[in-house]
C-alpha positions in Angstrom: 27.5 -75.2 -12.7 29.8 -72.2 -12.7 29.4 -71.5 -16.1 25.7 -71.5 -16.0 25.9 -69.1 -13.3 27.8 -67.1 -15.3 25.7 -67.3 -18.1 23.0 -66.8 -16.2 24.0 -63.4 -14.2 25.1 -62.3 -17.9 22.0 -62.8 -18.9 19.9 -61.1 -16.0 22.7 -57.8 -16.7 22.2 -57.7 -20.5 17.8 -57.5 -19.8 18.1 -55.2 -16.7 20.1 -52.9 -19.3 17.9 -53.6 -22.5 15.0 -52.4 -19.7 16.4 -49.2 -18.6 17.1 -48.4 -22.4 13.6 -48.1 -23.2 12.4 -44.7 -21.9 8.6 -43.9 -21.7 8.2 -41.3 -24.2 7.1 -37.9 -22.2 3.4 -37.1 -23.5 3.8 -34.0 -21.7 2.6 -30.7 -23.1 5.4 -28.4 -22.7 5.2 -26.5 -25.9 8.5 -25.5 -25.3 11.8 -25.7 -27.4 14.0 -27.3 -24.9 12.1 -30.6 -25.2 12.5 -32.9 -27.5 9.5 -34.6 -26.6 6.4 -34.7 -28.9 4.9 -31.5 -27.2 7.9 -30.0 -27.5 8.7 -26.9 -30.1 12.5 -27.6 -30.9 12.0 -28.7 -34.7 9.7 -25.8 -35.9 12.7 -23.3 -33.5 15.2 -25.2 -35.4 13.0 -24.7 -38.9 13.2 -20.8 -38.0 16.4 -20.1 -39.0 16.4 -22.7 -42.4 13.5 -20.6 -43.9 14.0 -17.2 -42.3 17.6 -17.4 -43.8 18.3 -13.8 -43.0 16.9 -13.6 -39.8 18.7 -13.2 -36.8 16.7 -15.9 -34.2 17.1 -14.9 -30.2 15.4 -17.3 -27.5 13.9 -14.8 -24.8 15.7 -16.4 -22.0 14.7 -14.0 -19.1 12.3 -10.8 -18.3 9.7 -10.5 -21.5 8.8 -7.2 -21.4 12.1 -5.7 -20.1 13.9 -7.0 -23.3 10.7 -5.8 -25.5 10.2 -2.1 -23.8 13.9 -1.8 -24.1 14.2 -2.9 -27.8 14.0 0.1 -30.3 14.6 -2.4 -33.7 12.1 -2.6 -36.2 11.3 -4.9 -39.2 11.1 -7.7 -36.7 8.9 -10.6 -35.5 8.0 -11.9 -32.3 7.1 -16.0 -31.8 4.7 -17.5 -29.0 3.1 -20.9 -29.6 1.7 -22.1 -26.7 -1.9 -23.4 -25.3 -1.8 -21.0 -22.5 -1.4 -17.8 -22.8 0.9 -17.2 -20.1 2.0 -13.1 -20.7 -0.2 -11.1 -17.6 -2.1 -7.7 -19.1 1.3 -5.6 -18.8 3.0 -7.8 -20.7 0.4 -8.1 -23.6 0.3 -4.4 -23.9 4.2 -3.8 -24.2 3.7 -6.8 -27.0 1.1 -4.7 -28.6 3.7 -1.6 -28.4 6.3 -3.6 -30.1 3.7 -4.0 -33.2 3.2 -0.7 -33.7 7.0 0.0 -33.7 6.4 -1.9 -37.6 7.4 -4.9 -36.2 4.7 -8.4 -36.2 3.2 -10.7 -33.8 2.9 -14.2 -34.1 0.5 -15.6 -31.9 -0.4 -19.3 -31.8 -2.4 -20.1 -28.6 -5.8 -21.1 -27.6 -6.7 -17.5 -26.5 -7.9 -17.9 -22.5 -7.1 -14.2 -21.8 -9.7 -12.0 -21.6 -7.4 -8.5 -22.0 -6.2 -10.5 -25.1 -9.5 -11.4 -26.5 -11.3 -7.3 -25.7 -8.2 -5.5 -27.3 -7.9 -8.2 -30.1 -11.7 -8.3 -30.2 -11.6 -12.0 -31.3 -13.5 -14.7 -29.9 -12.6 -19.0 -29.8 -15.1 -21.6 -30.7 -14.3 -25.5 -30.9 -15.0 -28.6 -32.5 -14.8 -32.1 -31.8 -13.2 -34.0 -34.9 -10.7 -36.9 -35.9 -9.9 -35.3 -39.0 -9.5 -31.7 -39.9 -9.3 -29.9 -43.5 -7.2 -26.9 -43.6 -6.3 -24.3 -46.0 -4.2 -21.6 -46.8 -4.4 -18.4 -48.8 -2.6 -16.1 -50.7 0.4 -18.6 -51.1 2.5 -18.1 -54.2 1.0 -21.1 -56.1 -2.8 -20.2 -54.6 -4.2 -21.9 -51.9 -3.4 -25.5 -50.2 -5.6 -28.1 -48.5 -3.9 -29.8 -45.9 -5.6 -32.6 -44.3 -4.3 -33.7 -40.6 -5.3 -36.3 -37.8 -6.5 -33.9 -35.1 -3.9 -34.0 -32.0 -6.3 -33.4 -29.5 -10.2 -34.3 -29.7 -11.2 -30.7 -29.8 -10.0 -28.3 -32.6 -10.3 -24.7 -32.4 -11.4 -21.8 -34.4 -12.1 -18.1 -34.7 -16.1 -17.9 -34.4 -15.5 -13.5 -34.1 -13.2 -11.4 -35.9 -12.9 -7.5 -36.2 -13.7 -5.8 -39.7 -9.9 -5.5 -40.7 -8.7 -9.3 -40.4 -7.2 -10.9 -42.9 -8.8 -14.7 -43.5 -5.1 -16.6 -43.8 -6.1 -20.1 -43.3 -9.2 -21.9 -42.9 -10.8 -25.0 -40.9 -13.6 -27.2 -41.9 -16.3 -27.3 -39.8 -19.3 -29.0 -41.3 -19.9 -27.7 -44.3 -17.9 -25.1 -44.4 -14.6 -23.3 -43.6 -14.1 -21.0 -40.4 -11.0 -18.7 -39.8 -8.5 -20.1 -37.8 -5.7 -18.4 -39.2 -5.6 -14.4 -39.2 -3.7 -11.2 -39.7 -4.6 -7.9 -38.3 -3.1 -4.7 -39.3 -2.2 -2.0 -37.4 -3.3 1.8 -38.0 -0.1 2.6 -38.9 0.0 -0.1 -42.1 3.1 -1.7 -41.5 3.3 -3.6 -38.2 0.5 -6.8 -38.4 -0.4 -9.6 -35.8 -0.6 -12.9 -36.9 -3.3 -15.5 -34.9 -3.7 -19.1 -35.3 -5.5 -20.6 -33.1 -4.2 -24.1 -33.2 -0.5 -24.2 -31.5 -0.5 -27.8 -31.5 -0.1 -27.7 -35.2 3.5 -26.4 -34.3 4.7 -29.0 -31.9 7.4 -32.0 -32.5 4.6 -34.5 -32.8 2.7 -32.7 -36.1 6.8 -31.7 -37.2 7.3 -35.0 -37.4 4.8 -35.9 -40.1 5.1 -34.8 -43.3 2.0 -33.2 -44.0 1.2 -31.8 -41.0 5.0 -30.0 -41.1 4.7 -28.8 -44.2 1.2 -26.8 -43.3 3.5 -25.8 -40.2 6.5 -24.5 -42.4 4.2 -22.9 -45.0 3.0 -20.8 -42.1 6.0 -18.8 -42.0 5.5 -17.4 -45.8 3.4 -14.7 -44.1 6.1 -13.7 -41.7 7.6 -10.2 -43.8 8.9 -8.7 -40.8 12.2 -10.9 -40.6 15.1 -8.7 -39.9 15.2 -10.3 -36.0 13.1 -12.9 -34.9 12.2 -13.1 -30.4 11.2 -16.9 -29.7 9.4 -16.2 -26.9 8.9 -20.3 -26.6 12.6 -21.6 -24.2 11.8 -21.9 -20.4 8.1 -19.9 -21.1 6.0 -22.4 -17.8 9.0 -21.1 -15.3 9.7 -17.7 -16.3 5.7 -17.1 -16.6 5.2 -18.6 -13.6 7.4 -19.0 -10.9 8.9 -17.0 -8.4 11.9 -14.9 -9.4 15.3 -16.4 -8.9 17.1 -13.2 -8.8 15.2 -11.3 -5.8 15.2 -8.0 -7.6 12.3 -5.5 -7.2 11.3 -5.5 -10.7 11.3 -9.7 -10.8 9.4 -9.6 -7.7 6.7 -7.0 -8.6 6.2 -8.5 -12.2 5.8 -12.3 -10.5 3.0 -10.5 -7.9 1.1 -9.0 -11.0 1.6 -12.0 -12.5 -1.4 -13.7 -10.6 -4.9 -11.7 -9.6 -4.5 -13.2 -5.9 -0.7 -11.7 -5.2 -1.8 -8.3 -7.1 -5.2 -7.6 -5.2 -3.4 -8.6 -2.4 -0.3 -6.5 -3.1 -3.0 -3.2 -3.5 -5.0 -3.8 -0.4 -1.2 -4.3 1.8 -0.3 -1.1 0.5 -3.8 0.9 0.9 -3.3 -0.3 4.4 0.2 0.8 4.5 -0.3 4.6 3.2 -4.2 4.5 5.8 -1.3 3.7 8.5 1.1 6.6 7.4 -1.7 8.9 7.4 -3.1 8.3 10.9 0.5 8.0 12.6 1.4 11.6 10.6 -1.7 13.0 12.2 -0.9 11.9 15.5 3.0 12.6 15.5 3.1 16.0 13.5 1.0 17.7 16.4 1.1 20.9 17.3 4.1 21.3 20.3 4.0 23.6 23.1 5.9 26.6 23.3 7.9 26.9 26.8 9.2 30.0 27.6 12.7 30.6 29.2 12.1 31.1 32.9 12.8 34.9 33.7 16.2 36.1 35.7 14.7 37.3 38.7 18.2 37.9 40.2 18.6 40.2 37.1 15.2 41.2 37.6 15.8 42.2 41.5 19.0 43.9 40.8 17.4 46.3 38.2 14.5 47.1 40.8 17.0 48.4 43.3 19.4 50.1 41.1 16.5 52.0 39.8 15.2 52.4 43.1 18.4 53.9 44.8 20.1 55.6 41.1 17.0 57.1 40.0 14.2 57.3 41.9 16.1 57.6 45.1 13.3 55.6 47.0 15.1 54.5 50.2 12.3 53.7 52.2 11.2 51.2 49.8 15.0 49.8 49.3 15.4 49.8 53.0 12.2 47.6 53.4 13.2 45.4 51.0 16.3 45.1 52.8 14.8 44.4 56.3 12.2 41.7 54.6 15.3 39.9 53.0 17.2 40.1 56.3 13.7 38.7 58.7 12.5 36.3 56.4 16.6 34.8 56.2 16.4 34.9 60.1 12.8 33.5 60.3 14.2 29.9 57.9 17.6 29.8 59.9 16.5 30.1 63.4 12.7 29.0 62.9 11.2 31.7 64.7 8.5 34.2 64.2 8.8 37.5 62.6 5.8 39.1 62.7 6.3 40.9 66.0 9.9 42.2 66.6 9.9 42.7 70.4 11.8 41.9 73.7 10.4 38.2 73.2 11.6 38.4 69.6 15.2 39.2 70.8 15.7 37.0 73.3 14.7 34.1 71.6 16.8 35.3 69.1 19.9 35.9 71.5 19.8 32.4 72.5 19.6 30.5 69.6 22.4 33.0 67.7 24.6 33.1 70.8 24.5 36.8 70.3 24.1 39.1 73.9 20.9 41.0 74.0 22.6 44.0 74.4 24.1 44.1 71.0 20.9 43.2 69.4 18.4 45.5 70.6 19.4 48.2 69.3 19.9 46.4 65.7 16.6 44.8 66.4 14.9 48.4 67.1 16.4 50.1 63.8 14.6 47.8 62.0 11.4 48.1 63.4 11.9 51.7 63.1 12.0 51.5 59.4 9.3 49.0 58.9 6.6 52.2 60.9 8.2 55.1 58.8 7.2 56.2 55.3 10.3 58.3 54.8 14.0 57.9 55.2 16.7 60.5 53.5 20.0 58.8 52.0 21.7 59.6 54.9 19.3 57.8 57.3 19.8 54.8 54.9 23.3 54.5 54.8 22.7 54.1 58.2 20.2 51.5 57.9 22.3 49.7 56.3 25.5 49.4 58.0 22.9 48.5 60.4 22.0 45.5 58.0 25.6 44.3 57.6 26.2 44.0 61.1 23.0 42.0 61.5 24.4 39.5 59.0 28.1 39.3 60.5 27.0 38.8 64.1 24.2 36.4 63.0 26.7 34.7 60.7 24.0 34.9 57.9 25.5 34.3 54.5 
């Protein structure tokens, strides 16, 4: 009994493993050289460096058009096989830059840009087929017909091409062949840009069969511009795609542009941003009032009477100024009225100073004196003003 047990357990180990052995096979289209898988691109990377002996093969591993606005080498070729077109318009246009340095393009893709399609001026067509014929021109030992089991049930082709394209390979349809294989060159005759419109040819899956690598491989005879190649085909869905891992401005603003949504919206945010700045500069930088210094009227008071005793020698008006000072001083300490200095006046006064009568009358007279005439000499107000002094002492007005 035990050793069936054994047996059995054994048994139920050696399936469970046999079971987790056998991986589903990843139909994924990843069209990238990372994978393995049958959508993958790692045979035809790998094939790059067997037939492009010379070349020196980088994987573009971060910012696209960073590494191609910064490079300055010529005699070079760039590689992008993939369905979508994932590069945004500023990205396509540093590409296009790159070309004209006399360096190539080579552009496998099913061309769903529209920049890429108006400065190409190419358009796509498709057909739905099993089997395709293909061909390709201008090889050393002439043309070669190819015949492949489609990959998907639609094949593509070039239905529009500009004046100066080079037919490179050819599709069946019907009757007769189309373009699906092209080479533009550039005004300046040396860098080109090589379109195929069927990426899938490329992948592990078509690699793995004879003839269908073979048409892949043969490809690669047009490529003359191999002094460095850029495989822009290792982690292309994320870096295309996906937020920036990094934070920086430049990762950040290129992820925005990246998708119409984020850059309308990125425009309108800062429209509304420079609208704000305007308005709040209009209502900050306002014109400010200008406040004056208040005057020194002490200063302004001292110069009256210097100039009227030093050099007018006006001692009536001194001498009224004197006796106002001195009334309207007695008028806020004692709280009486000075309008009328008579006997009333000084009593009142007498009490609430504790000052005798006696000694203020005549003090109380002199100044109504001088407030009646319209003429004193110097010596009269010298007088006056010892007259003055005493007032303050025996009123104890400070």
């Amino acid at each position: 009994m035990k050793r069936f047990i054994l047996i059995s357990i054994f048994g139920l180990v050696m399936v469970v493993g046999c079971n987790q052995n056998q991986e589903d096979i990843d139909w994924n289209r990843y069209y990238e050289s990372q994978y393995k898988t049958p959508f993958g691109t790692s045979i035809f990377r790998s094939e790059l460096k067997r037939v492009l002996e010379d070349a020196f093969v980088k994987d573009i591993s971060k910012k696209t058009d960073e590494l191609i606005e910064d490079n300055k080498a010529q005699d070079g070729t760039y590689f992008y096989i993939n369905p979508r077109y994932y590069p945004n318009k500023l990205n396509s246009y540093h590409l296009f830059q790159l070309a004209k340095n006399e360096n190539a393009l080579f552009i496998a893709t099913n061309f769903n840009d529209p920049y890429l399609l108006s400065e190409l001026q190419i358009a796509p067509s498709h057909i739905e087929t099993e089997k395709i014929q293909l061909k390709l021109h201008f090889l050393e030992g002439g043309d070669k017909d190819f015949k492949l089991t489609a990959v998907d049930r639609y094949t593509s082709f070039f239905s529009k091409i500009p004046a100066n394209a080079k037919i490179l390979g050819s599709i069946k349809v019907g009757n007769s062949y189309k373009p699906n294989f092209i080479q533009l060159s550039l005004k300046n005759q040396s860098g080109q840009i090589l379109l195929h419109a069927n990426p899938e040819l490329f992948s592990n899956y078509c690699m793995l069969q004879n003839s269908d690598g073979l048409y892949a491989l043969n490809t690669l005879h047009y490529v003359k511009k191999t002094s460095f190649i850029y495989w822009d085909g290792y982690d292309t869905y994320r870096r295309y795609t996906q937020a920036p891992v990094g934070g920086g401005m430049g990762d950040t603003l290129r992820y925005i542009w990246s998708s119409p949504p984020l850059t309308a919206a990125f425009w309108i945010a800062l429209g509304a941003m420079v609208l704000f700045a305007g308005f709040n500069y209009k209502r900050v930088v306002r014109s400010i009032p200008v406040h004056k210094p208040l005057k020194n009227n002490s200063l302004a008071f001292a110069t009256l009477v210097g100039n009227l005793f030093m050099e007018q020698e006006n001692h009536i008006d001194l001498a009224r100024y004197r006796s106002i000072y001195l009334l309207d001083t007695i008028k806020r300490k004692f709280n009486l009225d000075t309008s009328e200095l008579d006997e009333l006046f000084t009593q009142k006064l007498a009490e609430k100073s504790q000052v005798s009568i006696n000694e203020l009358s005549p003090l109380i007279r002199h100044v109504q004196r001088i407030k009646t005439r319209g003429y004193i000499d110097k010596t009269d107000f010298i007088s006056f003003t010892k007259t003055i002094d005493t007032l303050h002492k025996k009123l104890n007005i400070t």
